[in-house]
C-alpha positions, 0 to 999 in steps of 0.5 A: 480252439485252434483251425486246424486246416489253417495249421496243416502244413501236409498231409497224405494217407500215412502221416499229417504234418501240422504248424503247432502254435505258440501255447499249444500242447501236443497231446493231453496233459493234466491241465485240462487245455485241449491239445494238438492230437485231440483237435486233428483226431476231430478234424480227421473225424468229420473232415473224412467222415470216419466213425468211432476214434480216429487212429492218430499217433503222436511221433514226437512233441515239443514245448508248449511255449514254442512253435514248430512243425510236428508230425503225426502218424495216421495209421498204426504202420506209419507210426511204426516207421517213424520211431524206427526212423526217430530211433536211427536218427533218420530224421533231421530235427532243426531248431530255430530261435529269434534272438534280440541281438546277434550271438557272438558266434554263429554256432555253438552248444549247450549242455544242460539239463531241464529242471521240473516243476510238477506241479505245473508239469512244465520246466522251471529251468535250466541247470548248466552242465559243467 
């Protein structure tokens, strides 16, 4: 089990930004391993002593191998609003890796597409765009 208030990255009446760890899943999957969204639901329900399920809404996830900053909707509204916002791209993703050596240059793009393996409902790799 993850601390969740050791992740919490902001946090107000509309939204919950939490530091997602390395192995960590964003929402429930077949494996069976706890997720992100159950343990804030938890947290929000004892943290504010709320009955019955607390309203949490997942606006975008990442990869379970990696870590980041993932923002949850509190109320059903800001949910709304965010995918509207996710939707006219309103929000700026930045994506960060840690290499071993320096790339030969300081910005490029890759075209690919992400192979599945359902079976262990991750991605097996990548299949590069022409």
């Amino acid at each position: 089990m993850f601390d969740i208030e050791k992740q919490l990255l902001f946090e107000d009446n509309h939204l919950i930004i939490v530091n997602k760890l390395p192995g960590q899943l964003v929402q429930p999957d077949n494996s069976g391993d706890d997720s992100l969204e159950e343990q804030i639901k938890l947290y929000l329900k004892f943290h504010y002593n709320k009955p019955g399920d607390a309203f949490l809404g997942v606006a975008h996830r990442i990869d379970r191998p990696v870590s980041g900053a993932v923002v949850f909707a509190k109320t059903s509204k800001a949910l709304v609003r965010l995918n509207e916002m996710l939707k006219k791209h309103a929000l700026n993703k930045t994506y960060w890796a840690i290499v071993k050596n320096k790339p030969p240059q300081d910005e490029a793009s890759i075209k690919s597409y992400l192979l599945r393996n359902g079976k262990q409902n991750k991605n097996a790799g990548l299949q590069y765009a022409g």
